[in-house]
C-alpha positions in Angstrom: -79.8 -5.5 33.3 -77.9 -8.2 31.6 -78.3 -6.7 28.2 -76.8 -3.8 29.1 -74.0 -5.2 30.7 -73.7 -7.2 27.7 -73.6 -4.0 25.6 -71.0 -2.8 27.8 -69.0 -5.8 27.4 -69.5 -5.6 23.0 -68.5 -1.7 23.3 -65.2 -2.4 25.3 -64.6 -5.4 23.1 -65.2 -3.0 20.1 -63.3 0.0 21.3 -60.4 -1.8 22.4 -59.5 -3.1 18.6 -59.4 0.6 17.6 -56.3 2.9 17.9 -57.3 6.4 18.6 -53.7 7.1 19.3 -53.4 11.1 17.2 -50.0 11.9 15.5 -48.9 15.1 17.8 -46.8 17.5 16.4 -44.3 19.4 19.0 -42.5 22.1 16.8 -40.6 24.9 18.1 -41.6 28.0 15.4 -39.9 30.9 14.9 -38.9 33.1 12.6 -42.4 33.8 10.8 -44.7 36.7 9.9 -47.6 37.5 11.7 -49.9 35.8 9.1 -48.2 32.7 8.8 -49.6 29.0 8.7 -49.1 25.4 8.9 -50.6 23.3 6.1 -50.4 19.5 6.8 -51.8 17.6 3.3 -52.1 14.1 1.9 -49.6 13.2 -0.5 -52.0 11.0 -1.8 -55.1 12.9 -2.4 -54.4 15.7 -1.4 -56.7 16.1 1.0 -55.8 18.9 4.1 -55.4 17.1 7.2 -54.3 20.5 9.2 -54.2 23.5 9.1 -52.6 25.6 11.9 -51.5 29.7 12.4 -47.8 29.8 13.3 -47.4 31.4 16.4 -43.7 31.2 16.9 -42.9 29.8 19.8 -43.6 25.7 20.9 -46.4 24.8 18.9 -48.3 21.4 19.8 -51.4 20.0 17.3 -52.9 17.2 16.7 -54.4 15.1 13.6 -56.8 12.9 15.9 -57.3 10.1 12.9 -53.9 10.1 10.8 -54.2 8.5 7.9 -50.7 6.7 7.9 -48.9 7.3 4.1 -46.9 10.2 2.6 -47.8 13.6 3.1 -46.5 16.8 3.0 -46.0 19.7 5.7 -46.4 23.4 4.1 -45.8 26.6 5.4 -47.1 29.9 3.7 -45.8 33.1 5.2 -46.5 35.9 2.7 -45.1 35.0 -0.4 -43.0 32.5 0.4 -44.0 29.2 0.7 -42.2 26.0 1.3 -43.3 22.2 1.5 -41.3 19.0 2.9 -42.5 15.5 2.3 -42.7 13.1 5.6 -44.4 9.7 6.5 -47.8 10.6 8.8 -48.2 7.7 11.0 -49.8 8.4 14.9 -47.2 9.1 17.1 -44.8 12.3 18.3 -42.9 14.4 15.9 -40.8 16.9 17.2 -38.5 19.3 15.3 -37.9 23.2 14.6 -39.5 24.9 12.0 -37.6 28.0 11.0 -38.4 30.8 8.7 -35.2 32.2 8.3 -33.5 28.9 7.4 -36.2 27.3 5.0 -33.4 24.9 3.5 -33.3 23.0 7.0 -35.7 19.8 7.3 -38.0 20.7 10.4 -38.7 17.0 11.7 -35.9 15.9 13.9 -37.2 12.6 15.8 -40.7 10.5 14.1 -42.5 7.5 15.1 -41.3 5.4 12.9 -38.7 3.8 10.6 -40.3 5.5 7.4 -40.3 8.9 8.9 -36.8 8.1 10.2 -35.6 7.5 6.0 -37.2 10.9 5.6 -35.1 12.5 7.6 -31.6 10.5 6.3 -33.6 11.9 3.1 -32.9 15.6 4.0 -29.8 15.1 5.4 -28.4 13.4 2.0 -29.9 16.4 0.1 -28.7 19.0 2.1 -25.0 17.9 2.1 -25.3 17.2 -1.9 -26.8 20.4 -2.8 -25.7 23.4 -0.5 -23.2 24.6 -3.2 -26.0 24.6 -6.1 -28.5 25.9 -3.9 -26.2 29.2 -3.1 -25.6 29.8 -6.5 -29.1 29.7 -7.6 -29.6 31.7 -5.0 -27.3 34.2 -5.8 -28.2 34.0 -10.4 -32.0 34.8 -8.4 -30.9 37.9 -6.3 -29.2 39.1 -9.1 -32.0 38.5 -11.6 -34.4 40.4 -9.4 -31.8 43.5 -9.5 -31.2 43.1 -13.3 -31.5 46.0 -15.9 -32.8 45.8 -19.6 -29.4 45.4 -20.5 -28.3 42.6 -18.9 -32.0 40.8 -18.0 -31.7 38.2 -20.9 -28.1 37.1 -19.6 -29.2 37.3 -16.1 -32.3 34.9 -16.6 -30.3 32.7 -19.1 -27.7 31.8 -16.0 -30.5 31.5 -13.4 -32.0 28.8 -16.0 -28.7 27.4 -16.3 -29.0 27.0 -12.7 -32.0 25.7 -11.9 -31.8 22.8 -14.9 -28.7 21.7 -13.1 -30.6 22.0 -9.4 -33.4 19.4 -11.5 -30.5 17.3 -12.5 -28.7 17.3 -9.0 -32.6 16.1 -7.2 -32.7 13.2 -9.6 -28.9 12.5 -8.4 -29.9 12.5 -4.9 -32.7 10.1 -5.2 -30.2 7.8 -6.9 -28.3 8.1 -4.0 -31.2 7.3 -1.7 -32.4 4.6 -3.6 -28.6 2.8 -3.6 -28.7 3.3 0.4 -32.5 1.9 0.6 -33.2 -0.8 -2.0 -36.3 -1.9 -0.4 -38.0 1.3 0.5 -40.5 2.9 -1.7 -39.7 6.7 -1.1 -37.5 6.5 -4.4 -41.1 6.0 -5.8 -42.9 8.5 -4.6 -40.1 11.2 -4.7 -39.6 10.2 -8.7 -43.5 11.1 -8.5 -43.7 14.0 -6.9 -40.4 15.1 -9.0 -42.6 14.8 -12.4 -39.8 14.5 -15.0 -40.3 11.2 -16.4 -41.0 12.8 -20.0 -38.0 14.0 -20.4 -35.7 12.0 -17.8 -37.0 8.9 -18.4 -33.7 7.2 -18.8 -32.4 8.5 -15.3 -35.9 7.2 -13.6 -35.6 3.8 -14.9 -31.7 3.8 -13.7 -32.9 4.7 -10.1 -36.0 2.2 -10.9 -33.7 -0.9 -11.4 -31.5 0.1 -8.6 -34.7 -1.4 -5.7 -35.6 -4.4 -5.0 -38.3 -6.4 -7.1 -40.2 -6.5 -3.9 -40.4 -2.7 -4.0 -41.0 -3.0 -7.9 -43.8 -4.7 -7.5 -45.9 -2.4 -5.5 -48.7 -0.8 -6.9 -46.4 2.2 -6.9 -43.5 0.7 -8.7 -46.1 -0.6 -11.1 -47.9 2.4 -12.0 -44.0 4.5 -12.1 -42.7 1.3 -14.7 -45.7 1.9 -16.9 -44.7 5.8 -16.8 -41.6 5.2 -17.9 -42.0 2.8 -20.7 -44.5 5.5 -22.2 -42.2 8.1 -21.6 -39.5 6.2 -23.1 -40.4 5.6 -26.2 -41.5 9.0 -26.5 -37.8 10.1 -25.6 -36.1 12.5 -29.0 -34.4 9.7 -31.5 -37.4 7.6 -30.5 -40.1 6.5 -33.5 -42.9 7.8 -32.9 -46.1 4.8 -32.4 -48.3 4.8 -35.4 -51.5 7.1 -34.6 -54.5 5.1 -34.7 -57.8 6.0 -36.6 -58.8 7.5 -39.7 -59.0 11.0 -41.4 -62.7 12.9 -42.2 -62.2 11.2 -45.6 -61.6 7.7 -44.2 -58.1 7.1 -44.4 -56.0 6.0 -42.1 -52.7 7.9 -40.9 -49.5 7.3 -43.6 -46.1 8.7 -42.4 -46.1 10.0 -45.8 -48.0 12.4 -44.8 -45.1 13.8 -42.8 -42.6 16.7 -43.9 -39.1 18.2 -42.4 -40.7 19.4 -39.3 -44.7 18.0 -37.6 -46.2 19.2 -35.4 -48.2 16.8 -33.6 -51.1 18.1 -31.6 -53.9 16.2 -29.4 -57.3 18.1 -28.7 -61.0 17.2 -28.3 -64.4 19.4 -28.9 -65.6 19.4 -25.4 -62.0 21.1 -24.4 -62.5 24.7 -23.9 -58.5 25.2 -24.1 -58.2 22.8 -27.1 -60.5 25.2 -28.7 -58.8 28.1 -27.8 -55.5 26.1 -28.7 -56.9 25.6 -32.4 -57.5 29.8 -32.8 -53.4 30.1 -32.4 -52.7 26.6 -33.9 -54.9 28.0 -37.0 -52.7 31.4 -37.4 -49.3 29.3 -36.6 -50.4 26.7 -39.3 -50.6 29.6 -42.4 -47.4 30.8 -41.4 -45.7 27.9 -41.5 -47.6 25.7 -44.2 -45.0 26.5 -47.2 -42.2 25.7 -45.4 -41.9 22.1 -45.3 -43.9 22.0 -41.6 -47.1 20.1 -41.5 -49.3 19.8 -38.4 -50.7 16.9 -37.3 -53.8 16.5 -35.0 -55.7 14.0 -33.3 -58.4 14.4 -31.8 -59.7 12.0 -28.4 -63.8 12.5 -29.6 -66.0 10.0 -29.2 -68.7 11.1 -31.8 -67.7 11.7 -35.5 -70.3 14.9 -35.6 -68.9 16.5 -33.1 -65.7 16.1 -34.2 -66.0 17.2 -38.1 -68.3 19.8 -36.7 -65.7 21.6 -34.8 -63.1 21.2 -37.7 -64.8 23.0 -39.9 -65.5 25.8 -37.6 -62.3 26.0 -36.2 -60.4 25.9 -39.7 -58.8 23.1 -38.9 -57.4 22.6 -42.5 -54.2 20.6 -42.0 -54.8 16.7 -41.4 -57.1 15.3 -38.7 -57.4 11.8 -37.2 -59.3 10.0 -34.5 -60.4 6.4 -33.7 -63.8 7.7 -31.7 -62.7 5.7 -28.5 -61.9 8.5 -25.8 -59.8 7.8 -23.1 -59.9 3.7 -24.3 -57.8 5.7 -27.5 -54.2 3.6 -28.3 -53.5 7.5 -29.3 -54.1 8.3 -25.1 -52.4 5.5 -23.9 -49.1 5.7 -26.4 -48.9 9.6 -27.6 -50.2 11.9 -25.0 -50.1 9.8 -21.6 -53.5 10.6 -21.7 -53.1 14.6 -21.6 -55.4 17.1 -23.8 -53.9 19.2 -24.9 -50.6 17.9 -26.1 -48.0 18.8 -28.0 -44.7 17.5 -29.7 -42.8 17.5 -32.8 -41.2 14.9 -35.3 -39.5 14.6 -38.2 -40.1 13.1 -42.0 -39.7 9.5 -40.7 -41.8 9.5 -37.6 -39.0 10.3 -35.2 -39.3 12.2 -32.2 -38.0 15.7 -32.2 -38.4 16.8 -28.7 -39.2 14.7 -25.6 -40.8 15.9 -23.4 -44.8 18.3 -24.0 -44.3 21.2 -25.5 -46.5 24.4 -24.4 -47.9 26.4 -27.4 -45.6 29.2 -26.5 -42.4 27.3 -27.2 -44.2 25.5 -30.3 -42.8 28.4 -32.6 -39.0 28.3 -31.2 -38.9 24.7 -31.4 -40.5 24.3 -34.6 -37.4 27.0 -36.0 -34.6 25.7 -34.0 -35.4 21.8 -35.8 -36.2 23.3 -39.4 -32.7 24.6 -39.0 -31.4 21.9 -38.4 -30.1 23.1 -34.8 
């Protein structure tokens, strides 16, 4: 009898040092299609937390174990799909989630302070981009309705729009960062934004603008080190030295270089690298007389594999690799460790364009720069 009691004790003892507290989400829907649904997801991982049918009307679920951190609440209702970012914590969120006005931050009261910045967040946006967000709107609607005649003018000024709705998001981080210096969301929404290649100037303005508490995260960390790769990878910048040696044994000379270079990073075991090399193989004899070379460098770890696949591939313009992987200086200080990777520079090393190209804009870029455009 006394060592059950004494269980009992241990198990309340246990169970009263955990929090079983849910985050509950009260949301008034409306607005939706009949096959419409809630996604709640980890920011982090990635990892679906929720997922929920909307059923327009007041909506209560529950995530029993929240994992407190960012995440992201999705709706999908036919084709259209929308996502906004909030701070999962256990607690009450309450808000409206409208179909019909998609531009509108659902949550309206959270748990906590974090959430709270999310929804000052919003509010800043909304106010600094309702005039963009109307004319892209409109460049969109009148895309959709364009002829052949006037499609390529049409889809130039919907571009024109949406690069300056990219520039305005980086403008209202700024903003949110100079109103909270100590809170990491400037991180995570430079993250989830994904332009440090070729804004990397803006993200380390916003950087410096938090405090060196904030800087000092893992997060702030990990964004720093992004930057400073992107950077000097920026157009104007020189280009690091690519490490390693040719099939012959020498190692890479920027004499090698011409007007235009095309600098390319692949590996055997890629399927798309391999497919890459087919179109890189037909670019390369169409532009091999005309002061272009191409440059590639490969992230192999075994020199057979490697020389095997040159030869079968045709890969006749100069190769280099160092046969260390992902542990590559060519990873780290080139590519940001992507396969495949492109970019271009010119005769003395210096960067061309600054952020990855895709093979289908290799051509126009490699033109526009051997013009001298």
């Amino acid at each position: 009898m006394k060592k059950l009691l004494y269980f009992i004790v241990l198990l309340a003892i246990l169970c009263s040092g955990c929090d079983p507290a849910p985050a509950t989400f009260n949301l008034e829907t409306k607005n939706f299609g009949p096959n419409a649904v809630i996604t709640i997801q980890s920011a982090e991982n990635s990892e679906t937390l929720k997922v929920e049918n909307i059923t327009n009307g007041n909506q209560t679920f529950k995530i029993n174990i929240p994992k407190t951190g960012y995440a992201i609440l999705k709706t999908e209702d036919g084709p259209h799909k929308e996502e906004y970012f909030f701070y999962l914590d256990k607690g009450d969120y309450k808000g409206v989630l409208d179909g019909k006005n998609t531009n509108s931050y659902p949550f309206k009261t959270v748990p906590d302070q974090e959430g709270e910045a999310f929804i000052e967040f919003y509010k800043l946006s909304d106010n600094m981009s309702k005039d963009i967000l109307d004319s892209l709107s409109k460049a969109e609607v009148d895309l959709d309705q364009a002829n052949p005649n006037n499609i390529m003018e049409r889809a130039q000024k919907a571009d024109q729009w949406r690069e300056k709705q990219l520039k305005l998001k980086l403008e209202i981080i700024r903003a949110f960062a100079k109103a909270h210096p100590k809170s990491t969301h400037p991180l995570f929404l430079l993250e989830r934004l994904g332009t440090v290649d070729s804004e990397a100037k803006n993200y380390l303005s916003i950087f410096n603008l938090l405090s060196e508490e904030v800087k000092e995260t893992k997060r702030g960390k990990n964004l720093l080190a992004e930057i400073k790769q992107a950077n000097q990878m920026m157009a104007g910048s020189k280009m690091p030295l690519i490490e390693g040696e040719n099939p012959k044994g020498r190692k890479f000379d920027l004499k090698v270089l011409k007007k235009v270079n095309l600098v390319s990073f692949w590996a055997s075991y890629s399927g798309k690298s391999r497919r890459d090399n087919q179109t890189l193989a037909s670019l390369y004899e169409e532009y091999k007389n005309k002061d272009v070379e191409f440059i590639s460098v490969s992230f192999d770890k075994k020199r057979d594999s490697w020389l095997k696949t040159i030869k079968e591939d045709k890969l006749i313009w100069p190769q280099y690799a160092d046969f260390k992987g992902s542990e590559s200086p060519n990873a780290k200080n080139l590519s940001n460790y992507n396969v495949t990777y492109f970019f271009l520079v010119d005769k003395n090393g210096n960067v061309l364009s600054n952020n990855d190209l895709t093979l289908d804009f290799v051509k126009s870029e490699i033109e526009k720069n051997l013009a001298g455009r």
